[in-house]
N, CA, C and O of each residue as an XYZ file, in Angstrom:
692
protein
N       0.837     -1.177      0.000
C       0.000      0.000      0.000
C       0.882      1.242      0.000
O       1.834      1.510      0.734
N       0.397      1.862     -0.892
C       1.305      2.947     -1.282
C       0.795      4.783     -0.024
O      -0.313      5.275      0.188
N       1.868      5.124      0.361
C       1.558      6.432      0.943
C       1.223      7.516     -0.061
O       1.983      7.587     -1.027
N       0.109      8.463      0.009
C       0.300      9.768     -0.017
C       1.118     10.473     -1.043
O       0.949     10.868     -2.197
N       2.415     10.472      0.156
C       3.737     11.185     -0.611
C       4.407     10.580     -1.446
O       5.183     11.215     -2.160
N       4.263      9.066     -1.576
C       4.822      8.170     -2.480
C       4.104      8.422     -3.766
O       4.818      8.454     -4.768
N       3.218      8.550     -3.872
C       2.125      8.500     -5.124
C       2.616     10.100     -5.664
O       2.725     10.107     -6.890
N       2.880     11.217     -5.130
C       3.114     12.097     -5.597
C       4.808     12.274     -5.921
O       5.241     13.159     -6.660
N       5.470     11.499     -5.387
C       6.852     11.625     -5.397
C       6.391     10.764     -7.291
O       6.872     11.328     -8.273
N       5.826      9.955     -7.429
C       5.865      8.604     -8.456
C       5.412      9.543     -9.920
O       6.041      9.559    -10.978
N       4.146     10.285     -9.602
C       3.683     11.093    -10.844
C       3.484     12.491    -10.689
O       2.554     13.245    -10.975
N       4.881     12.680    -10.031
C       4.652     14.125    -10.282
C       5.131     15.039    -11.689
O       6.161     14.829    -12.329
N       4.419     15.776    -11.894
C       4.343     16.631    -13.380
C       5.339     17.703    -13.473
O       5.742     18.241    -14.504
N       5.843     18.053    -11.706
C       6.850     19.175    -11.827
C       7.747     19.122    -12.325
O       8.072     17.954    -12.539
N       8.889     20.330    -12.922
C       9.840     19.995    -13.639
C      10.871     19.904    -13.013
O      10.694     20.571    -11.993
N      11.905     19.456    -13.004
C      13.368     19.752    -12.346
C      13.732     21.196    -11.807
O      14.110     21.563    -10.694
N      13.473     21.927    -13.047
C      13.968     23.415    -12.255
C      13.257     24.384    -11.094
O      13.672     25.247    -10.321
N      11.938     23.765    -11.394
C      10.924     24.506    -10.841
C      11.016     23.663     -9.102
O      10.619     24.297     -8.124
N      11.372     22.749     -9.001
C      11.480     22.296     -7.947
C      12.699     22.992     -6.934
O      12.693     23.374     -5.763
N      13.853     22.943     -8.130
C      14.923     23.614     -7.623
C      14.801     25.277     -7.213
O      15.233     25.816     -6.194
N      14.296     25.704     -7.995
C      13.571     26.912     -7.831
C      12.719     27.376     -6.703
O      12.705     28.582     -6.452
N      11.767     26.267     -5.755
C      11.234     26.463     -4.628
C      11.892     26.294     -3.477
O      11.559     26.824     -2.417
N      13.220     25.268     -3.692
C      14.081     24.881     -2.346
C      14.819     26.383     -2.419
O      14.455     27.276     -1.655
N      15.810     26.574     -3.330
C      16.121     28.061     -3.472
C      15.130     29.255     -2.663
O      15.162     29.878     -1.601
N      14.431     29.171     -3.614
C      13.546     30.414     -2.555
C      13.566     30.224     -1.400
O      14.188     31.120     -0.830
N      13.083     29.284     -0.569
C      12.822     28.753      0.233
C      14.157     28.879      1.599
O      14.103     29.420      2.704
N      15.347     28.070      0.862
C      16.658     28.780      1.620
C      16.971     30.059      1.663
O      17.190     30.635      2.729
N      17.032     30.715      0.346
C      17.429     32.033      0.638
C      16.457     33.379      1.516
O      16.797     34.425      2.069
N      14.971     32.615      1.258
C      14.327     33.081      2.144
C      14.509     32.891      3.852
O      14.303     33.788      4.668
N      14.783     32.019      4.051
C      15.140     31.088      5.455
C      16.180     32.228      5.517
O      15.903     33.370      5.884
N      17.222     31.874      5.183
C      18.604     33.252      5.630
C      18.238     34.685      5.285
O      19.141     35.396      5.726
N      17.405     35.338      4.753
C      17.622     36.611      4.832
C      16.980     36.821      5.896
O      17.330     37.569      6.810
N      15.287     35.694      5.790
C      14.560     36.313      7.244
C      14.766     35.983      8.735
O      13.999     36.299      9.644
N      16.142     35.169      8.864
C      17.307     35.137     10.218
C      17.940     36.539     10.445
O      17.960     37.032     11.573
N      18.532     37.268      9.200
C      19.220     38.066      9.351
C      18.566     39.727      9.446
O      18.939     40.757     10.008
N      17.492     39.380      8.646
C      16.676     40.904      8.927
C      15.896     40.546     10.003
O      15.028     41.392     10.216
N      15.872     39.438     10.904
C      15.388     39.396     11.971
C      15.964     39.953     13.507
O      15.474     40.477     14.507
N      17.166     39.549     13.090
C      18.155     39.933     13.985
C      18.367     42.183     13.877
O      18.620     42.958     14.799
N      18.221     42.360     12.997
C      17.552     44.018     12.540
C      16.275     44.610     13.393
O      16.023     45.604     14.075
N      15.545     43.277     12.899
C      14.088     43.673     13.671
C      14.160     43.403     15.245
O      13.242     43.846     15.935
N      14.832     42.948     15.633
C      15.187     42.903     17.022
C      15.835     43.775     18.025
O      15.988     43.636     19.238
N      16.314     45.089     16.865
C      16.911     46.382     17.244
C      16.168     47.175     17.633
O      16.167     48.315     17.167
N      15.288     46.762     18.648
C      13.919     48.060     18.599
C      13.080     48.233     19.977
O      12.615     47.248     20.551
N      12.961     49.222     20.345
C      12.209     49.293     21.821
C      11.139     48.829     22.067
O      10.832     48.655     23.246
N      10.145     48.448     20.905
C       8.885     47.885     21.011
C       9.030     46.308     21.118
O       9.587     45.634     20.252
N       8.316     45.659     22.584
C       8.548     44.082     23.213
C       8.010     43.554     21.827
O       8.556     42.612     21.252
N       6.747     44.307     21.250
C       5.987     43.510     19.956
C       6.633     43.275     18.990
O       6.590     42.120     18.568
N       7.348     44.131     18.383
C       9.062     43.927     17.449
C       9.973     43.396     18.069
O      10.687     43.013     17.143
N      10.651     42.982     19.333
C      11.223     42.532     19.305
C      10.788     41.169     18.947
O      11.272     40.573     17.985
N       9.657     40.549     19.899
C       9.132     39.139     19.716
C       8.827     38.424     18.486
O       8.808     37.223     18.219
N       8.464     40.041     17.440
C       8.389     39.655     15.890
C       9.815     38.962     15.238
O       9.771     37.863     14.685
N      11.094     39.751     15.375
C      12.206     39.733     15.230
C      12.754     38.328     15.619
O      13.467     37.705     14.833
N      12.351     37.751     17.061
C      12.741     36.494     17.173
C      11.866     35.448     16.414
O      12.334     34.561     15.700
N      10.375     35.684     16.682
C      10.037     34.709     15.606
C      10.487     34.778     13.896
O      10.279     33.883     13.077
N      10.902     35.598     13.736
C      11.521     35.781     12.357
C      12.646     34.881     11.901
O      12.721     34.194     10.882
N      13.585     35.061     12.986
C      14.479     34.404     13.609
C      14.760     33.029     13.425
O      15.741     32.409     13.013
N      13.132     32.582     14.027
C      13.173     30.949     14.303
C      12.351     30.451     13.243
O      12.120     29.254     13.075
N      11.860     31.489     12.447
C      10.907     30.792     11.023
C      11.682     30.663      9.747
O      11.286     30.047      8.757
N      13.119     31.464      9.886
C      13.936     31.552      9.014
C      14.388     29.922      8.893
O      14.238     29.050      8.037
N      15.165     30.014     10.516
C      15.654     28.869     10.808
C      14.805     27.500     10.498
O      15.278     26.546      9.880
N      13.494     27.558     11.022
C      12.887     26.196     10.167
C      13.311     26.293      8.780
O      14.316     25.692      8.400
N      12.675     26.945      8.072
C      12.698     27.210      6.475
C      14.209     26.584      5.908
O      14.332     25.822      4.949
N      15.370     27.149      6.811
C      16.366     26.514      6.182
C      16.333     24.937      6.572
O      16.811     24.214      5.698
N      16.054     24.558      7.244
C      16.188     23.348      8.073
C      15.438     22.694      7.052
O      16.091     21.858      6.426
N      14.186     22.848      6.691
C      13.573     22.230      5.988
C      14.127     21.961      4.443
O      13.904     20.901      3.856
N      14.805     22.955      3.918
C      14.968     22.967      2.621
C      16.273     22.871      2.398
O      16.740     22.316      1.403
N      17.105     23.523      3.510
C      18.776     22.277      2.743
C      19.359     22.205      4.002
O      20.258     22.974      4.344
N      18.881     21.286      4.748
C      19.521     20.832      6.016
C      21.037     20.288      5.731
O      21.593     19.361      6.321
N      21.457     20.932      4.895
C      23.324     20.670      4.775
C      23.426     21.582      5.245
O      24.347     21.444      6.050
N      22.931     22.858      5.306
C      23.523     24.228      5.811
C      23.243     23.777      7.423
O      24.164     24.387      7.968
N      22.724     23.270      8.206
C      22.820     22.915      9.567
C      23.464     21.682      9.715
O      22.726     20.885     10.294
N      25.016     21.018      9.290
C      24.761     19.857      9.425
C      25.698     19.281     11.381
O      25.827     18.265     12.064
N      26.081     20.757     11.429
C      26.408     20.517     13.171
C      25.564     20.501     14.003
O      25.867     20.727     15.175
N      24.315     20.239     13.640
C      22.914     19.564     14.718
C      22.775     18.312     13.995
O      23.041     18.127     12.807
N      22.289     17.395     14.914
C      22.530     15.915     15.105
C      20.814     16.029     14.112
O      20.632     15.468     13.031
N      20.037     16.666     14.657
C      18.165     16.299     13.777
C      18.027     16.404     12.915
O      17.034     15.778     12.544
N      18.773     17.213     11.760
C      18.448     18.069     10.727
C      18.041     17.322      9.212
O      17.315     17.605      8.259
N      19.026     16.120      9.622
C      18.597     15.190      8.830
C      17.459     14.246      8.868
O      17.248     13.494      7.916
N      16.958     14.251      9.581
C      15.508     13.628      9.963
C      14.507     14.641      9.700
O      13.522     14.322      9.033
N      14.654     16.025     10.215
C      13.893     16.649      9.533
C      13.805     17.234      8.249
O      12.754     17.580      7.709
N      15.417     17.375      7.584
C      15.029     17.232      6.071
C      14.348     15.946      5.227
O      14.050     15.892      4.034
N      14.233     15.103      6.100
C      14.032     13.563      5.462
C      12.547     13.823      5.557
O      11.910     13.497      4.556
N      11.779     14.417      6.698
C      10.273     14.254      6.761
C       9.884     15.490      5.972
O       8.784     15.626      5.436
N      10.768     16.293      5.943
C      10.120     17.942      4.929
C      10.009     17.238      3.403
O       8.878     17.336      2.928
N      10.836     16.654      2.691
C      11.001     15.700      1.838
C       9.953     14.823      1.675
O       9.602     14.404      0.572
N       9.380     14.494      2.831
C       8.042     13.329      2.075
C       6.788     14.019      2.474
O       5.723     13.458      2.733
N       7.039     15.356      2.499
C       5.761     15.881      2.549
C       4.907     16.189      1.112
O       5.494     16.082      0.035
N       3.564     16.556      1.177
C       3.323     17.185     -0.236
C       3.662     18.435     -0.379
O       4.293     19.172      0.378
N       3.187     18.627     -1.428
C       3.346     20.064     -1.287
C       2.465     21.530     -1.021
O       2.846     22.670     -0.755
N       1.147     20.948     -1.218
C       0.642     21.600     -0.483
C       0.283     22.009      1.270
O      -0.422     22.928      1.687
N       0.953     21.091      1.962
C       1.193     21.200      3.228
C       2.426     22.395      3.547
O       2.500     23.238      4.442
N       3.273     22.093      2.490
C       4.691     23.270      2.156
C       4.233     24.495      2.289
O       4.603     25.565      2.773
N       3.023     23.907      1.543
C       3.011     25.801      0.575
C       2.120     26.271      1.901
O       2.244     27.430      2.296
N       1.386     25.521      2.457
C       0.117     25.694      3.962
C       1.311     26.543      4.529
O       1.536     27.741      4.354
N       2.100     25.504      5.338
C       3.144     26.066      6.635
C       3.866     27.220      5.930
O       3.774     28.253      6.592
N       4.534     27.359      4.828
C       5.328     28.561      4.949
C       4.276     29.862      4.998
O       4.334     30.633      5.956
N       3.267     30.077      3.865
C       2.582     31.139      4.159
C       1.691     31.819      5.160
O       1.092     32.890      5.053
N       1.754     30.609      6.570
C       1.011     30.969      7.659
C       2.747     31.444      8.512
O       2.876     32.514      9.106
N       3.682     30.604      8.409
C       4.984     31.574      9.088
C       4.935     32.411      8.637
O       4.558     33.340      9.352
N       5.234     32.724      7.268
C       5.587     34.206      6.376
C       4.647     35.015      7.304
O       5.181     35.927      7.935
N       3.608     34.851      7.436
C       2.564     36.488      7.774
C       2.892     36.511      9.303
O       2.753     37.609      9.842
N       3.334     35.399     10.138
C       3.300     35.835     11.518
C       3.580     37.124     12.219
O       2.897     37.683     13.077
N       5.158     37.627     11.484
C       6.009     38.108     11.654
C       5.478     39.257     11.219
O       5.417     40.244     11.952
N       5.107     39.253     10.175
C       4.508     40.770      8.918
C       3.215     41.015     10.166
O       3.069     42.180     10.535
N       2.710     40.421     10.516
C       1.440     40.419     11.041
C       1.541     41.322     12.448
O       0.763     42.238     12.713
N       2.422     40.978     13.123
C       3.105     41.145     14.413
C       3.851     42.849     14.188
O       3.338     43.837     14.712
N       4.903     42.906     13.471
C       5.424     44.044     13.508
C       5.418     44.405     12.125
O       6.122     43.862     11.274
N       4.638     45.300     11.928
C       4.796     45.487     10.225
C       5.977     46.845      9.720
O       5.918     48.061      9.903
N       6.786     46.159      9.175
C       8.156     47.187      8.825
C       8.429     46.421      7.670
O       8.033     45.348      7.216
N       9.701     47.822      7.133
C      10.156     46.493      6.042
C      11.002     45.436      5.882
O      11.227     44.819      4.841
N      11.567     45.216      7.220
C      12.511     44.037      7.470
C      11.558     43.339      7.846
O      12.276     42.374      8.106
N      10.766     43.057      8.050
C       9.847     42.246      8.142
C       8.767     41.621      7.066
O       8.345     40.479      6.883
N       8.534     42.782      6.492
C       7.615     42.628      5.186
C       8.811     41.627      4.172
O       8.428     40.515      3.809
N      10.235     42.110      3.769
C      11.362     41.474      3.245
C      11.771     40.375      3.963
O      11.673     39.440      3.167
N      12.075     40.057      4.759
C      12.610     39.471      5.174
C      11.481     37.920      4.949
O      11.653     36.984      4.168
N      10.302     38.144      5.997
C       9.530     36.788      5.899
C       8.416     36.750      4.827
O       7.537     35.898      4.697
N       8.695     38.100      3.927
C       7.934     38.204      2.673
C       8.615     36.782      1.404
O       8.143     35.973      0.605
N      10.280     37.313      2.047
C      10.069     35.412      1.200
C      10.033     34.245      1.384
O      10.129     33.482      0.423
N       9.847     33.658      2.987
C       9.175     32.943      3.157
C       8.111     32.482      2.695
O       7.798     31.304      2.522
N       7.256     33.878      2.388
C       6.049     33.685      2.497
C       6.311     33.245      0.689
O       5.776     32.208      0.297
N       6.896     33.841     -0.020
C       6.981     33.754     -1.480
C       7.430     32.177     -1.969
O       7.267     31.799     -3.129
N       8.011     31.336     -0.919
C       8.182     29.947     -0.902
C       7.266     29.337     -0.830
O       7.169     28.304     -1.494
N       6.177     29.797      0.079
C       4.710     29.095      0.046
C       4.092     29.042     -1.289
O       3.765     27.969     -1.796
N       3.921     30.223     -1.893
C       3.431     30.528     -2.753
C       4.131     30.051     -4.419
O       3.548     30.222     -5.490
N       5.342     29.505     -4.256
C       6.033     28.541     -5.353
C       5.452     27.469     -5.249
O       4.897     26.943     -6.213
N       5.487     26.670     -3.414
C       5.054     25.577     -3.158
C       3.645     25.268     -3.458
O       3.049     24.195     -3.551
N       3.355     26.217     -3.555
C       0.945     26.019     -3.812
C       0.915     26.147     -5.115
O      -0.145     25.890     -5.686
N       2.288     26.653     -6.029
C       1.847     26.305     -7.135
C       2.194     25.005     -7.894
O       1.685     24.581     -8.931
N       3.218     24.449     -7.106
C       3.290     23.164     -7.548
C       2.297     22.037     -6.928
O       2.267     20.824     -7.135
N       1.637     22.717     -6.241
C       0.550     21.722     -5.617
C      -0.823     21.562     -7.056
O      -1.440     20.640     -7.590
N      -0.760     22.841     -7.161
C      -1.968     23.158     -8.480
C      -1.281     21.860     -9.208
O      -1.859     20.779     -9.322
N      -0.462     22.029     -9.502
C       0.048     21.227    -11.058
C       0.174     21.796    -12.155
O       0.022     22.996    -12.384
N       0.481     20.887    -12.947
C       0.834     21.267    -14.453
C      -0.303     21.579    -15.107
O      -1.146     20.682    -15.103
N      -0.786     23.294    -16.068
C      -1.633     23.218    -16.774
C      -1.832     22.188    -18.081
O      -0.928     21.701    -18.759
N      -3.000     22.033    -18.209
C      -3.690     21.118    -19.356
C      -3.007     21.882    -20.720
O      -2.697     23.059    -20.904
N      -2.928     20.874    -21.451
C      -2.622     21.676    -22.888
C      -3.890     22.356    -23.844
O      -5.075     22.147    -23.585
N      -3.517     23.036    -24.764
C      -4.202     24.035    -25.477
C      -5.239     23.095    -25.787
O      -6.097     23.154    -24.905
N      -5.473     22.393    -26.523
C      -6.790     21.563    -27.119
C      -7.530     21.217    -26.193
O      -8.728     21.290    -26.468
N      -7.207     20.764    -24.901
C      -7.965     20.676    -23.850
C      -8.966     21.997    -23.470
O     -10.192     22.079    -23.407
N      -7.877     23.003    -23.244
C      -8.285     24.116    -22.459
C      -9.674     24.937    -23.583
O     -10.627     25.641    -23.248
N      -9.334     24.569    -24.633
C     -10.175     25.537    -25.928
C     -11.608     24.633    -25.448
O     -12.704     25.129    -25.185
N     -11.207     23.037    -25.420
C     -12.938     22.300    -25.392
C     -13.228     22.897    -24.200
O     -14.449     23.027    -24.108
N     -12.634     23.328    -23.223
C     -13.335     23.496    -21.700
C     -13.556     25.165    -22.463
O     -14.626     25.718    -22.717
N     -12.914     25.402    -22.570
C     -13.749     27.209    -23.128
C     -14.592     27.226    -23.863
O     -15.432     28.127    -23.867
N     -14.595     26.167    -24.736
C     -16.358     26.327    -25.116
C     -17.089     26.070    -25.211
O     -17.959     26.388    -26.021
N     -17.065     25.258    -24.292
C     -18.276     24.315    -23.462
C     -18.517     22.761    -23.857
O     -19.365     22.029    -23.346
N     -17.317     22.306    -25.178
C     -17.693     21.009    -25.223
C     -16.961     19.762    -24.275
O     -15.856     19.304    -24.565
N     -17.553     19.421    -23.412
C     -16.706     18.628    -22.915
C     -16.832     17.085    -23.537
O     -17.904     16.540    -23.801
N     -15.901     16.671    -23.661
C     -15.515     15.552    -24.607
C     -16.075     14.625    -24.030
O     -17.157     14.156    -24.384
N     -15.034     14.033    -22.532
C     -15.482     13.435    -21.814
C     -16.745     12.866    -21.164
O     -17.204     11.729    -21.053
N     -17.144     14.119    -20.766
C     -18.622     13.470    -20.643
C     -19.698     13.442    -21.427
O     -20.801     13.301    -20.898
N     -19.577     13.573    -22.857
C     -20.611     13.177    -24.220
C     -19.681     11.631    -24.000
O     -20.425     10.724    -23.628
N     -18.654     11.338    -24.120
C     -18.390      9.987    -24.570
C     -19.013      8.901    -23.342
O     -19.667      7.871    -23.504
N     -18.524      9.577    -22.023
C     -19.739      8.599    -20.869
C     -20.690      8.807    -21.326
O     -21.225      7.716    -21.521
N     -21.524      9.855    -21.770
C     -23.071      9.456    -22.035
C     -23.513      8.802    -23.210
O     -24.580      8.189    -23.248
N     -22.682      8.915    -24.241
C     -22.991      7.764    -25.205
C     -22.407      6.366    -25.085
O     -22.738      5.540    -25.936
N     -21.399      5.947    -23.912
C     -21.372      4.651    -23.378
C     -22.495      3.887    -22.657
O     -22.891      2.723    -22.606
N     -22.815      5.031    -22.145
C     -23.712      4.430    -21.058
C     -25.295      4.639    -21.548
O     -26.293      4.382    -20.874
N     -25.255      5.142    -22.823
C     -26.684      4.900    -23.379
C     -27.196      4.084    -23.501
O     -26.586      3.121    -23.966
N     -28.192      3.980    -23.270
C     -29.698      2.581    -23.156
C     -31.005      2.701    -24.322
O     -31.883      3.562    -24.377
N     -30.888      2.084    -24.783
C     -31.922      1.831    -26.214
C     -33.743      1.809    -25.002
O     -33.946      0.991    -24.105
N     -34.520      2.711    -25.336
C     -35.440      2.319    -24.554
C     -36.347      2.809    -26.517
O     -36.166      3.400    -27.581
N     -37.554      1.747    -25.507
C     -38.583      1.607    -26.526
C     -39.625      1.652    -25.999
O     -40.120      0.978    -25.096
N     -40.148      2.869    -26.859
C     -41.034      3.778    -25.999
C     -42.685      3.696    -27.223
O     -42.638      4.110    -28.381
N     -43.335      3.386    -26.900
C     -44.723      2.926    -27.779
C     -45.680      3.719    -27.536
O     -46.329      3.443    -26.527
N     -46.096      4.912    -28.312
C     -46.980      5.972    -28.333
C     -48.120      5.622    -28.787
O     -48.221      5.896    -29.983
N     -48.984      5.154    -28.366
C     -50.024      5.327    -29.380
C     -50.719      6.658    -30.378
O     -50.395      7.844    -30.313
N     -51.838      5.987    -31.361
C     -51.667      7.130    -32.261
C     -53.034      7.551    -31.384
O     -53.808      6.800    -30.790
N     -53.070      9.473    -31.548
C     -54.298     10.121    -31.312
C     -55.574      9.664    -32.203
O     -55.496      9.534    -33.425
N     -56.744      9.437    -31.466
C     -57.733      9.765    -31.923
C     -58.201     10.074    -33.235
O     -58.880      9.542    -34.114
N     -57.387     11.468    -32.970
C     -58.491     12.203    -34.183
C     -57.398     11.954    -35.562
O     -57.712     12.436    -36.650
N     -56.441     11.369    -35.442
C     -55.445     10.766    -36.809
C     -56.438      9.127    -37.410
O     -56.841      8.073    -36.917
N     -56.436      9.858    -38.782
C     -56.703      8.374    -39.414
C     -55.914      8.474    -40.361
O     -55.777      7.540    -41.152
């Protein structure tokens, strides 16, 4: 019995780069929003600072999750790159864009807006690889104009010959 993440690891439609393209974001988002966190932590307001540390520690997941080589002097990192790895991806794209806004949400500046804005922009790679691959043109034209292929061909499979016996009116001779 196959998992979940196995079935999507097996047919997935994404391309090579585009994958590479979300871990990227994803790290470089992780490190800037450590480092403009540590910025946002420069500040008299307890609410910015607390923003600043969670910034901090959402960076730090983010990298953890997406190239746990950059942590490899913690003993977990590999277990948790191993379970970030068999996740889908729409769970990806869930968790980063609810971290991304914590922070924005909490202290709104622009080390904050930048910083876990690309976090949040990792989510938003990740939800699009959740969508999938668009349909090709011949597809997309029958769905634009209303013929759907598919279901005329179920309904002429599944058609039934009925025999239906009217009698004639009356007033016909």
């Amino acid at each position: 019995m196959e998992r979940p993440n196995q079935q999507q690891q097996q047919g997935d439609q994404v391309a090579w780069w585009f994958k590479i393209l979300a871990r990227a974001v994803g790290t470089i988002g992780g490190l800037v929003a450590m480092a403009t966190g540590v910025v946002v932590c420069i500040s008299f307001s307890a609410i910015c600072i607390l923003a600043g540390v969670l910034q901090i520690f959402i960076g730090f997941v983010a990298v953890i999750f997406e190239a746990p080589c950059c942590c490899q002097f913690l003993d977990f990192t590999d277990k948790i790159g191993k379970f970030s790895e068999n996740r889908p991806y729409w769970q990806k794209a869930v968790t980063y864009c609810i971290l991304g806004l914590i922070p924005i949400i909490t202290c709104f500046s622009t080390s904050t807006v930048f910083g876990s804005g690309l976090v949040f922009a990792a989510g938003v790679v990740y939800g699009l690889m959740a969508i999938g691959k668009k349909a090709d043109r011949d597809t997309m034209l029958s769905k634009a104009k209303g013929d759907d292929v598919e279901l005329g061909t179920t309904l002429l499979q599944n058609e039934q010959k009925v025999d239906l016996h009217v009698p004639e009116s009356p007033g016909k001779s």
